[in-house]
One Martini backbone bead per residue (centre of mass of N, CA, C, O) as a GRO file, in nm:
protein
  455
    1UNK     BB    1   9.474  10.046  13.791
    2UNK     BB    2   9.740  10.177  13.664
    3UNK     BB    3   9.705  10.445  13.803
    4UNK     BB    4   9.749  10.339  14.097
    5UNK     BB    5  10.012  10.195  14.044
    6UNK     BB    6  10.143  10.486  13.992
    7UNK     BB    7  10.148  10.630  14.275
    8UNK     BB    8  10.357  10.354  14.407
    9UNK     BB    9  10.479  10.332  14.104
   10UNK     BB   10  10.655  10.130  13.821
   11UNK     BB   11  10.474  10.094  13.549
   12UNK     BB   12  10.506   9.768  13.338
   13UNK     BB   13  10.477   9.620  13.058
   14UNK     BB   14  10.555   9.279  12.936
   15UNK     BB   15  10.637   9.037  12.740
   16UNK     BB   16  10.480   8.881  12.538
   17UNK     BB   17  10.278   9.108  12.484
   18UNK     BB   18  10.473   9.307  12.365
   19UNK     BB   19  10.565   9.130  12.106
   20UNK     BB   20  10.301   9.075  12.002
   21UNK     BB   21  10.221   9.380  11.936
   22UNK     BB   22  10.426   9.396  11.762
   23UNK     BB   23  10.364   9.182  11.553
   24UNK     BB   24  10.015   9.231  11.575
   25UNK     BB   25   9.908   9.075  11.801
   26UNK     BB   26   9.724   8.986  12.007
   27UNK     BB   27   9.729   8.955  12.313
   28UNK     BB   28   9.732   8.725  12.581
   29UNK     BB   29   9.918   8.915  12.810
   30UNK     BB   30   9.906   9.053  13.142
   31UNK     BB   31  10.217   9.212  13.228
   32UNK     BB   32  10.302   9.360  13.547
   33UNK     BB   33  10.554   9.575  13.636
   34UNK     BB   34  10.638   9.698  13.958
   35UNK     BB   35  10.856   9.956  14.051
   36UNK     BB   36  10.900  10.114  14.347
   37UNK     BB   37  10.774   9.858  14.543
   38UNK     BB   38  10.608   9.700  14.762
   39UNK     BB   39  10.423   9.468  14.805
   40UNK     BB   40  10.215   9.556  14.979
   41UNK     BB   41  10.144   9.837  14.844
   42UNK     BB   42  10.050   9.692  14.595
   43UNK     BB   43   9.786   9.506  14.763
   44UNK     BB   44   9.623   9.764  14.811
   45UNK     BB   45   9.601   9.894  14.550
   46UNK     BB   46   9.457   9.651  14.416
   47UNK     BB   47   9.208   9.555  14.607
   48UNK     BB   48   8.957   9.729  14.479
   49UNK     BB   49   8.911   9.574  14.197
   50UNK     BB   50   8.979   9.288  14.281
   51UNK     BB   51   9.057   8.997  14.334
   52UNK     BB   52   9.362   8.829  14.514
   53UNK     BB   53   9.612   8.664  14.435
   54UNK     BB   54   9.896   8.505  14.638
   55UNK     BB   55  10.082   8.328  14.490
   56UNK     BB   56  10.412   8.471  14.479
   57UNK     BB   57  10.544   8.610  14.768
   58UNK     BB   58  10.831   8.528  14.708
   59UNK     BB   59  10.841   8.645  14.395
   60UNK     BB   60  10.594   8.911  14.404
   61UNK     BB   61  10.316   8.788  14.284
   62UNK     BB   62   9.968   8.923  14.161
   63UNK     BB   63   9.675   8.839  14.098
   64UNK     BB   64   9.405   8.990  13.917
   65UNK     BB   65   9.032   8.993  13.912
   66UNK     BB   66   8.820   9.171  13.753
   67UNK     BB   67   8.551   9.317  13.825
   68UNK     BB   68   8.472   9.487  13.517
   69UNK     BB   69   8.625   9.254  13.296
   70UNK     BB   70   8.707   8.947  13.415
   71UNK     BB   71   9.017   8.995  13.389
   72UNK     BB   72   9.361   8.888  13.416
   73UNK     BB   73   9.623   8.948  13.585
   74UNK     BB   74   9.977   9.046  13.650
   75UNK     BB   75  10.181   9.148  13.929
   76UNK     BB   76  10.557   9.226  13.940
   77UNK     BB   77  10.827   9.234  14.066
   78UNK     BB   78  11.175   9.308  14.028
   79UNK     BB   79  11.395   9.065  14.007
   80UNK     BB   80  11.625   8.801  14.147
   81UNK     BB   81  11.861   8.574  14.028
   82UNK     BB   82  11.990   8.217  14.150
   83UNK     BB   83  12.170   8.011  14.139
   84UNK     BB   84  12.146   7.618  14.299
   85UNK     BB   85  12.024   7.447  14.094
   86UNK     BB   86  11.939   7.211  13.883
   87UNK     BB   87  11.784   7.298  13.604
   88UNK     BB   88  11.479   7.482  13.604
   89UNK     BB   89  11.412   7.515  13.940
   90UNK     BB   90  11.722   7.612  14.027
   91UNK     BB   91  11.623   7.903  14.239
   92UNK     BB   92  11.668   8.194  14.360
   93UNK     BB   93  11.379   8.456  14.441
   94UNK     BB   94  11.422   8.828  14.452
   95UNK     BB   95  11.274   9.082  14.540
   96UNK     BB   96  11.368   9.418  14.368
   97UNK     BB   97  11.259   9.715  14.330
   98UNK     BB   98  11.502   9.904  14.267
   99UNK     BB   99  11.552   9.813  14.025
  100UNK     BB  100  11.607   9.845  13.662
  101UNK     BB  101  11.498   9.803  13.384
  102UNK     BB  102  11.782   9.680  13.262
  103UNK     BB  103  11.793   9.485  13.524
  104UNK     BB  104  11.545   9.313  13.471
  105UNK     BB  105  11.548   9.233  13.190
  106UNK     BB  106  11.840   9.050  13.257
  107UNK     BB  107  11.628   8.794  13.332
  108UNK     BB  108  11.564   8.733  13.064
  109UNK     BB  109  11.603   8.544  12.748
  110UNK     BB  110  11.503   8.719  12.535
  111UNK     BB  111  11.485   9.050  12.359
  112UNK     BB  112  11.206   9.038  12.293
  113UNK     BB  113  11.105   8.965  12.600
  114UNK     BB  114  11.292   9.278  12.671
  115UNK     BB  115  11.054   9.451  12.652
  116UNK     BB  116  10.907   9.729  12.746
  117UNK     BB  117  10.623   9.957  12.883
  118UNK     BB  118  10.466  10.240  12.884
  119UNK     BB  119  10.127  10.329  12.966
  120UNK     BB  120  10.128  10.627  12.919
  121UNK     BB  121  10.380  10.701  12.704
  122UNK     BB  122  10.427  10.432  12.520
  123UNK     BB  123  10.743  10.360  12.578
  124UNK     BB  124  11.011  10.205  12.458
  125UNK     BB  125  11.179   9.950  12.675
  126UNK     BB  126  11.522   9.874  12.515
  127UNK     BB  127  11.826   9.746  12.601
  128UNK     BB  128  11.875   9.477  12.438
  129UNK     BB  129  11.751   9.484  12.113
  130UNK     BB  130  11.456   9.356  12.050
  131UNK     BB  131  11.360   9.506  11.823
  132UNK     BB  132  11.562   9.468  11.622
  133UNK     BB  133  11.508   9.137  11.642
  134UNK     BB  134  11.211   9.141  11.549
  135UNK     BB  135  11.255   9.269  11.258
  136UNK     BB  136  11.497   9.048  11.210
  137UNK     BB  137  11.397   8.757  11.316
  138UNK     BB  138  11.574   8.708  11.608
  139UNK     BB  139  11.655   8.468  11.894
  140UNK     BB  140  11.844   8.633  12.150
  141UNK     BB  141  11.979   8.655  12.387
  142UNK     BB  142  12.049   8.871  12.654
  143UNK     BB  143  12.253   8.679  12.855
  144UNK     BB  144  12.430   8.466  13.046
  145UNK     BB  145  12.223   8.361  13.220
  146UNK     BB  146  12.058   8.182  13.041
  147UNK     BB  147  12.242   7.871  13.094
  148UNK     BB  148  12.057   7.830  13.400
  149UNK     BB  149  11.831   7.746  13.202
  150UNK     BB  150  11.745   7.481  12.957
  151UNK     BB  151  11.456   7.539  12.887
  152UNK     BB  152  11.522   7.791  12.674
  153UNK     BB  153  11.588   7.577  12.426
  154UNK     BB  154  11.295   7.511  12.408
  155UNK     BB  155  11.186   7.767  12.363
  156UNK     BB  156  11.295   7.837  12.098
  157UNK     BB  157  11.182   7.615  11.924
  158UNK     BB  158  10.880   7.714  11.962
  159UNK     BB  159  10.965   8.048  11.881
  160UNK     BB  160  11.064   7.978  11.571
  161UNK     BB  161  10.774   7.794  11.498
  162UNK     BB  162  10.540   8.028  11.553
  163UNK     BB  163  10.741   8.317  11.420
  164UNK     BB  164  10.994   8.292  11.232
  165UNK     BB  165  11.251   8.217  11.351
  166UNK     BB  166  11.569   8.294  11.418
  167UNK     BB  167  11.928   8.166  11.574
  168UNK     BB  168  12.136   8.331  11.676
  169UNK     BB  169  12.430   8.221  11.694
  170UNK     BB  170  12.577   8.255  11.951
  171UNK     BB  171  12.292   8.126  12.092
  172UNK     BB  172  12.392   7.852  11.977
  173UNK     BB  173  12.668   7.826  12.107
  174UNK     BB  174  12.580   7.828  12.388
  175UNK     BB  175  12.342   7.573  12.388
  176UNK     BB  176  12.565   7.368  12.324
  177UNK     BB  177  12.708   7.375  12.607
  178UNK     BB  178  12.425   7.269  12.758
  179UNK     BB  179  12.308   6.974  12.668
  180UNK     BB  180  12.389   6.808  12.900
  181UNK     BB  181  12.097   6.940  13.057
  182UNK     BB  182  11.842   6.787  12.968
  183UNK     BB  183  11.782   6.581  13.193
  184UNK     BB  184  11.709   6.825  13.413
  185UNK     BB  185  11.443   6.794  13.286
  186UNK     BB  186  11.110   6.775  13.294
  187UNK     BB  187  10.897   6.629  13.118
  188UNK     BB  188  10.642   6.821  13.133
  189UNK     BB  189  10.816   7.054  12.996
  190UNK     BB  190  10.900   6.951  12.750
  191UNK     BB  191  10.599   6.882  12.661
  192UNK     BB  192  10.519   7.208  12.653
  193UNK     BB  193  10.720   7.261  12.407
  194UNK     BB  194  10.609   7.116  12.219
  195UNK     BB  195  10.282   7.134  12.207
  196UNK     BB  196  10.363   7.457  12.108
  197UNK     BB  197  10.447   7.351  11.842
  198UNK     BB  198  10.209   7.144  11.758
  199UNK     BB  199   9.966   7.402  11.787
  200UNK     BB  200  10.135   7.688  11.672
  201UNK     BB  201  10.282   7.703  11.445
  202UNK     BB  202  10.420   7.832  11.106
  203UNK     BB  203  10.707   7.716  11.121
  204UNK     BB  204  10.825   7.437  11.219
  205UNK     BB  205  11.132   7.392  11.073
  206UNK     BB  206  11.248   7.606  11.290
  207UNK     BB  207  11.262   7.429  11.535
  208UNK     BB  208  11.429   7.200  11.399
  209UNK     BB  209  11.659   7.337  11.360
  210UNK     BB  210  11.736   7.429  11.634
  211UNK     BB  211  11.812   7.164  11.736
  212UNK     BB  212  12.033   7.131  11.554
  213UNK     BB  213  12.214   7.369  11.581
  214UNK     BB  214  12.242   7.293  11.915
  215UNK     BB  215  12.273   6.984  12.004
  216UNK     BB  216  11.953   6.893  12.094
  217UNK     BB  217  11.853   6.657  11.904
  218UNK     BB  218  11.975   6.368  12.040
  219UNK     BB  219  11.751   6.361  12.248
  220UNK     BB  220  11.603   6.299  11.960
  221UNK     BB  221  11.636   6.038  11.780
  222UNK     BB  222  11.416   5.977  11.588
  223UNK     BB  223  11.467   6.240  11.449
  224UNK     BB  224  11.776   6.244  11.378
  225UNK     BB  225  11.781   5.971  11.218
  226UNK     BB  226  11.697   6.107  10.973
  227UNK     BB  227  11.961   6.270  10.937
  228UNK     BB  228  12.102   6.122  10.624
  229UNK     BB  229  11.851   5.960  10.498
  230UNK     BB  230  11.819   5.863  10.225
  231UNK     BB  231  11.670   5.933   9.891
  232UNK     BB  232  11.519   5.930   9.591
  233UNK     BB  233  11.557   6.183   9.360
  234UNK     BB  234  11.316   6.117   9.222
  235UNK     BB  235  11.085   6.135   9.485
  236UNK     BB  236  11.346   6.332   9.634
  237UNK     BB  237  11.461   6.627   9.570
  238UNK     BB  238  11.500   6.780   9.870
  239UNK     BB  239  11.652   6.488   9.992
  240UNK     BB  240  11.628   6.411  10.292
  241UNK     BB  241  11.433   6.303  10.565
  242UNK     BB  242  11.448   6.568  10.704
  243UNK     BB  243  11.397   6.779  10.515
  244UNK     BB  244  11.116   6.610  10.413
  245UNK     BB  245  10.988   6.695  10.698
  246UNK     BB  246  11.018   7.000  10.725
  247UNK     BB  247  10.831   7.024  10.455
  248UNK     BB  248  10.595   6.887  10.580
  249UNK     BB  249  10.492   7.059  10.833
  250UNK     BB  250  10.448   7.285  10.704
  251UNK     BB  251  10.236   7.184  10.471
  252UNK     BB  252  10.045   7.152  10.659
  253UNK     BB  253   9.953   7.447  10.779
  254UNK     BB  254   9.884   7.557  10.535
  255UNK     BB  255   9.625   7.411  10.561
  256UNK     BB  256   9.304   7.507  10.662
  257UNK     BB  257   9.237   7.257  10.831
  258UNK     BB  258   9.437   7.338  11.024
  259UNK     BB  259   9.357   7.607  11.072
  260UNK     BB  260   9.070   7.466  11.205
  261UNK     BB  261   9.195   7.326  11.418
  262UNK     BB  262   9.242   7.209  11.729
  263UNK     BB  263   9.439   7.119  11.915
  264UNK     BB  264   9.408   6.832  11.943
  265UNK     BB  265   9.436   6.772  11.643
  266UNK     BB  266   9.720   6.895  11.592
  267UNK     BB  267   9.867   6.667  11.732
  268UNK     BB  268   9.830   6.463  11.610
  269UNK     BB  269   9.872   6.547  11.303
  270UNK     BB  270  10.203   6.670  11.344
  271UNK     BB  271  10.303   6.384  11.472
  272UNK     BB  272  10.235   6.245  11.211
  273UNK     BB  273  10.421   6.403  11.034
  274UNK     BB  274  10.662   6.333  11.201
  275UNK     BB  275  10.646   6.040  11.197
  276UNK     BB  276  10.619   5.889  10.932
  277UNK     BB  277  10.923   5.816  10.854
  278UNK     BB  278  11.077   5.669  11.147
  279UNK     BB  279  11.131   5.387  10.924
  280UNK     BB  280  11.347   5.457  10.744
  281UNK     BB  281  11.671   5.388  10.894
  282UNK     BB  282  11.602   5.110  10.925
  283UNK     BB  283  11.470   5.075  10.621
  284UNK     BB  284  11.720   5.188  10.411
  285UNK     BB  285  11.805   5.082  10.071
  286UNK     BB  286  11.983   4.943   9.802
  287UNK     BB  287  11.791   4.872   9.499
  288UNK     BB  288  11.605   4.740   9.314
  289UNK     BB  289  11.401   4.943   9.087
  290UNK     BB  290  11.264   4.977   8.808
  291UNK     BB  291  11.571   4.875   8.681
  292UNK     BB  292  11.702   5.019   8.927
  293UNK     BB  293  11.904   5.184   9.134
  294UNK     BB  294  11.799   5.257   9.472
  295UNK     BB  295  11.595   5.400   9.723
  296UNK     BB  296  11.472   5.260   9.968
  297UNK     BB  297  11.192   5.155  10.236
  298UNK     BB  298  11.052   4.900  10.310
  299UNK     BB  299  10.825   4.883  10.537
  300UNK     BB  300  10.843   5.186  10.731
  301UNK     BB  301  10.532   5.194  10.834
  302UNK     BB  302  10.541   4.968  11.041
  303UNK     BB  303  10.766   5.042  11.180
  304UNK     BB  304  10.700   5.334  11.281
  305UNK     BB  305  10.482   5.316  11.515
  306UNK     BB  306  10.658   5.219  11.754
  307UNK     BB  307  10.859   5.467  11.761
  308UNK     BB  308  10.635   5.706  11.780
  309UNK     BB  309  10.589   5.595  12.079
  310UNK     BB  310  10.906   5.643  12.186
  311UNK     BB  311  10.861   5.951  12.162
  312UNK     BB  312  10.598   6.006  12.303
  313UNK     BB  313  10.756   5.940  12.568
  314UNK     BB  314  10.984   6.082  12.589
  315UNK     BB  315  10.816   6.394  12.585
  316UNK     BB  316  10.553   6.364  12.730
  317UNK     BB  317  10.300   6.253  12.640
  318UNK     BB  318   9.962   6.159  12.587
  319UNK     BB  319   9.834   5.852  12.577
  320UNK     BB  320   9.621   5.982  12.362
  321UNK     BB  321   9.835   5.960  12.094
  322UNK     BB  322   9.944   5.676  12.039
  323UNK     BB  323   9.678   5.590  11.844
  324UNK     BB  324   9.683   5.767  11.630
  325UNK     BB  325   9.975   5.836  11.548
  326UNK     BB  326  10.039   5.551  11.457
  327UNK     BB  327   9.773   5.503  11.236
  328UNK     BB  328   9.908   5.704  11.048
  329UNK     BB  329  10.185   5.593  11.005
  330UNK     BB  330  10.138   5.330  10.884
  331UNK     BB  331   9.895   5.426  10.657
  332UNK     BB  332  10.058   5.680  10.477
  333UNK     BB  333  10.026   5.458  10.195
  334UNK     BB  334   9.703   5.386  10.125
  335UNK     BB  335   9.729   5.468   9.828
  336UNK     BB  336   9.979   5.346   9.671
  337UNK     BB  337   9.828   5.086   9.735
  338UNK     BB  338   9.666   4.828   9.536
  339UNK     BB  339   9.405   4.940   9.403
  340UNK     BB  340   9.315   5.160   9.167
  341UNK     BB  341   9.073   5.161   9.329
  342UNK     BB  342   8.812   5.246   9.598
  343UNK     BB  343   8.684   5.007   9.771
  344UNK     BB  344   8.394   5.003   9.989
  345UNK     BB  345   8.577   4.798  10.173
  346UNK     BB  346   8.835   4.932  10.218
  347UNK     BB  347   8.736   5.174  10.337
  348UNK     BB  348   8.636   5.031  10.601
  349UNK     BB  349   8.913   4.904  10.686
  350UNK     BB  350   9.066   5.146  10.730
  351UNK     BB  351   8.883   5.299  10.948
  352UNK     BB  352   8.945   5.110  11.080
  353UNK     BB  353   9.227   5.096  11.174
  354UNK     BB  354   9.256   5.398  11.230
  355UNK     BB  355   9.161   5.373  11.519
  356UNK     BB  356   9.132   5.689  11.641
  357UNK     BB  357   9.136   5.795  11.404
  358UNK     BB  358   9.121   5.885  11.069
  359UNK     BB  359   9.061   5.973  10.770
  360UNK     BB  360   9.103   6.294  10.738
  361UNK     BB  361   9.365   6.281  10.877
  362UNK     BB  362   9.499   6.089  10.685
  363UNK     BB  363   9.478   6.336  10.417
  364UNK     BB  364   9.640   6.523  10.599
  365UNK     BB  365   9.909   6.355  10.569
  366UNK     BB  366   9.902   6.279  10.257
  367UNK     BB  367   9.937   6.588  10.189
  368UNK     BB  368  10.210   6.662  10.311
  369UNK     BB  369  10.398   6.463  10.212
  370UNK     BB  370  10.283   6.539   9.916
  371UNK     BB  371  10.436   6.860   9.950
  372UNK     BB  372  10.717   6.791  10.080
  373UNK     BB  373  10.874   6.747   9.746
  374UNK     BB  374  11.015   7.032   9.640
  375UNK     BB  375  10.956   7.039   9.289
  376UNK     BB  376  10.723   6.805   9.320
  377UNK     BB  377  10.456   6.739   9.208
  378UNK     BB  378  10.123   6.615   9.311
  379UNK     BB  379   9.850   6.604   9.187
  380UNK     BB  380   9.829   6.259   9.135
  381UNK     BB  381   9.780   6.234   9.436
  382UNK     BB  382   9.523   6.419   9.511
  383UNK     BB  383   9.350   6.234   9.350
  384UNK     BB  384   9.364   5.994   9.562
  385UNK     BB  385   9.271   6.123   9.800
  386UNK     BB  386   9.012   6.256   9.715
  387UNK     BB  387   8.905   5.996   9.650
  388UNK     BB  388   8.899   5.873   9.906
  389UNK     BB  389   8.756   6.093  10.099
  390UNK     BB  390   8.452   6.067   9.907
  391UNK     BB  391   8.416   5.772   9.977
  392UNK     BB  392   8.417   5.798  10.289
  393UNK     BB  393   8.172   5.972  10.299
  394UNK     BB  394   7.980   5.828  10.129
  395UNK     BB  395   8.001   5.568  10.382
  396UNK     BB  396   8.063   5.795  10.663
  397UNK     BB  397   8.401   5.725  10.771
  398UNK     BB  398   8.550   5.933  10.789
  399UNK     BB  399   8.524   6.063  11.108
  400UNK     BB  400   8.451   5.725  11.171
  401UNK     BB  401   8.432   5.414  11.262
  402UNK     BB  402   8.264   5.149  11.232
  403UNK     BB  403   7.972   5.022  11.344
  404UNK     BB  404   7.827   4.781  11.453
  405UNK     BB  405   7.516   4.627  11.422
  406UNK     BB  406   7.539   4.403  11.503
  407UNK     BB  407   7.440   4.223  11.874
  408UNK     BB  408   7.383   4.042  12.099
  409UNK     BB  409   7.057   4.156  12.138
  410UNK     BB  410   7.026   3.976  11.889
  411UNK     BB  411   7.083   3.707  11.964
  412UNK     BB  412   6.876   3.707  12.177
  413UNK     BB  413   6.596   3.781  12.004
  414UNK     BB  414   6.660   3.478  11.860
  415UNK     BB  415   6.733   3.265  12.114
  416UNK     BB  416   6.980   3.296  12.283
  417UNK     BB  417   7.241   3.234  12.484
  418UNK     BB  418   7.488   3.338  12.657
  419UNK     BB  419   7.828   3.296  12.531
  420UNK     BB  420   8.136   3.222  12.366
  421UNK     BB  421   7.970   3.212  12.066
  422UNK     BB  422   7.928   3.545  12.017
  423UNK     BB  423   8.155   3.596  11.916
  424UNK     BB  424   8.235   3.465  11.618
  425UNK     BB  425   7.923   3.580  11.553
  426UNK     BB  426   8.015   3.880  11.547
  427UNK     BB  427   8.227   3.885  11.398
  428UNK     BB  428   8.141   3.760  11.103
  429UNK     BB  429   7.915   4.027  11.043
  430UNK     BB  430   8.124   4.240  11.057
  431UNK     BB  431   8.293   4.126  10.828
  432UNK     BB  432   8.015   4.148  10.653
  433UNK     BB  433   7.978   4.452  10.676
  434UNK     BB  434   8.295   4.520  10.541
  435UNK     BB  435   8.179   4.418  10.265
  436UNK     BB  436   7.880   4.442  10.207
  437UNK     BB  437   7.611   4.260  10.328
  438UNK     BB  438   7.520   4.541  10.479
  439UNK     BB  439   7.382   4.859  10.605
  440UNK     BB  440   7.172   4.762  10.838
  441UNK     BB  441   6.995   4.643  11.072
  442UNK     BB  442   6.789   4.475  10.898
  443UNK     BB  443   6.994   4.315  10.739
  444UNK     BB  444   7.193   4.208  10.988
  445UNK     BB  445   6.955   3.989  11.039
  446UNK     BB  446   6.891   3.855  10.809
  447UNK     BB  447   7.210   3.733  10.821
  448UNK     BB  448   7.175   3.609  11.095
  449UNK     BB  449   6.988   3.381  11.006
  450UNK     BB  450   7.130   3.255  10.783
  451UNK     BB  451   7.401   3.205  10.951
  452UNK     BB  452   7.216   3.007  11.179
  453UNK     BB  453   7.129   2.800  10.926
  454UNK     BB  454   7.428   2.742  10.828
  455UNK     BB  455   7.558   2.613  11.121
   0.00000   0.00000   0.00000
């Protein structure tokens, strides 16, 4: 295929793809630009490999599906772009093959994005010193272009902790001008860029930098509102509430559960301990407590759910996050709370709260928590949780609440007639069962017979 289009035109390999390789990482993406040739002439060269879809003949970009590999590639002519109006869309965009390398890659966002592969000699085209970047993983804009496009600063955020990158001052400088367009992006796109944070990250502390460094953050002020928040520094010793939650999804990322959950599962998880604290500014005083003046924060868990809530709309995040991210804000402090040990009432119905979330999820979010609290050991916090997770797999709860056991078709078989009156007494087997008056459908009946007659 590149064999064809190399006789019609100059094709380069570019984008994520060549830095990708460059990382050591497999690529994801080929994407394949090729200078020297019209639309036409390019799309019959490509014609005979395999079905072509003509996705953006005004952008010059062309798919094909390969006959042989059954993999999609991306071929696109060197284009030029030109602001007409505000936002990530407002671009007039003209494919022009003439440009040279240097010309094409100066419309790329950042430098390492911007170095280009010949597949022939394998030769490295990078004019605007992206390996340079890359070897010292730093984010630098390509050119003054940059600040045409809002969402490029959204895109930092995600490349920084995807791959543990700095923002180079100056294009720190740059985003900060143009703070005040956050406004003219579409929630969808927003979405887009936390998503890849929320699932990709190997250090998401370096995202939150990065919103921070660039006058970003107050975009999202439930996370900015963290930034002052004291906290008492016997109990934590590295910070403000910012600085604690910084360190608190590093420490996710690290457990091996997350690396080995799925993207939704990531979502929930990084979600929930991003927002676990976010009832922290509202409800952080000074106060006595055992003997001293500190820093508390009463009540900031039932707070904060509703706030998780709040941002989570913000980012336009899909509503099947609110209530499992929200219950784990809730309850991220069940260890810390009640009895000496973890009676099997309690655990079940902490599972029952907890859902559409776990006690694995939750977990996961209390390890990250006290992880989160450097240079403070957490040995005796961890053996707390693993109580917790041992009881819940012992009771099957781990990964699921509790499913009644009695149900309705129990009351007909029994002779009862359906009316209002089922409500009531299948709430009480439920919590009959969540107390352990039963444990399976055979006892569930006994129970049932029993409180039918003393009703």
């Amino acid at each position: 295929m590149l064999e064809a289009v190399r006789r019609v035109g100059r094709p380069r390999l570019v984008g994520g793809g060549v830095r990708d390789w460059l990382l050591g990482l497999p690529p994801k993406d080929f994407d394949v630009e090729v200078g020297g040739v019209d639309f036409e002439t390019l799309h019959r060269a490509l014609q005979p490999f395999g079905s072509t879809d003509v996705v953006g003949r005004s952008f010059g970009v062309l798919k094909v599906r390969s006959r042989a590999s059954g993999g999609e590639y991306d071929f696109s002519l060197p284009r030029r772009e030109s602001k007409t109006g505000a936002g990530h869309r407002g671009f007039a965009v003209e494919p022009d093959p003439t440009l040279s390398d240097a010309e094409a890659a100066a419309r790329r966002d950042f430098t390492l994005n911007a170095i280009a592969l010949d597949p022939f000699s394998n030769a490295l085209i990078d004019p605007h010193g992206g390996v340079r970047d890359l070897e010292a993983r730093i984010l630098r804009h390509t050119g003054p272009a940059f600040v045409e496009d809002p969402l490029r600063v959204l895109r930092a955020f995600q490349l920084a902790a995807r791959f543990d990158f700095t923002l180079a001052p100056e294009t720190a400088t740059l985003c900060r001008t143009i703070s005040n367009t956050y406004p003219e992006l579409p929630v969808e796109r927003v979405w887009g860029e936390w998503e890849k944070w929320a699932t990709k990250s190997i250090k998401p502390s370096r995202g939150l930098a990065v919103l921070e460094d660039t006058d970003w953050l107050r975009h999202f002020p439930e996370v900015a509102a963290l930034r002052g928040t004291l906290q008492e520094p016997e109990w934590h010793p590295e910070g403000d509430v910012f600085t604690h939650t910084q360190h608190c999804v590093d420490a996710l990322v690290a457990l091996p559960e997350w690396k080995a959950a799925n993207a939704s599962r990531r979502r929930i998880l990084m979600f929930g301990v991003l927002a676990h604290d976010f009832g922290k500014p509202a409800t952080t005083v000074r106060a006595e407590k055992r003997g001293q003046m500190r820093w508390t924060s009463p009540g900031h868990e039932p707070r904060g759910g509703p706030i998780a809530g709040a941002f989570l709309r913000r980012i336009g995040a899909p509503l099947e996050l609110d209530a499992p991210v929200a219950a784990l804000v809730v309850h991220h402090l069940a260890h810390h709370h009640g009895q000496t040990e973890f009676t099997d009432t309690a655990v079940r119905r902490l599972a029952r709260k907890l859902a559409p979330a776990t006690i694995d999820e939750l977990a996961l979010v209390m390890r990250a928590d006290s992880n989160g609290r450097p240079p403070l050991p957490s040995a005796e916090i961890h053996v707390r949780i693993d109580e917790l997770a041992a009881k819940a797999h012992a009771l099957a709860v781990a990964d699921s609440a509790p499913r009644p056991l009695v149900l309705g078709r129990h009351l007909l078989q029994l002779g009862m007639k359906p009316g209002p009156e089922f409500t009531p007494i299948l709430e009480a087997a439920f919590e009959a069962q969540l107390d352990g008056g039963f444990s399976d459908e055979a006892g569930g009946i006994a129970w049932l017979r029993d409180f039918l007659k003393q009703a």
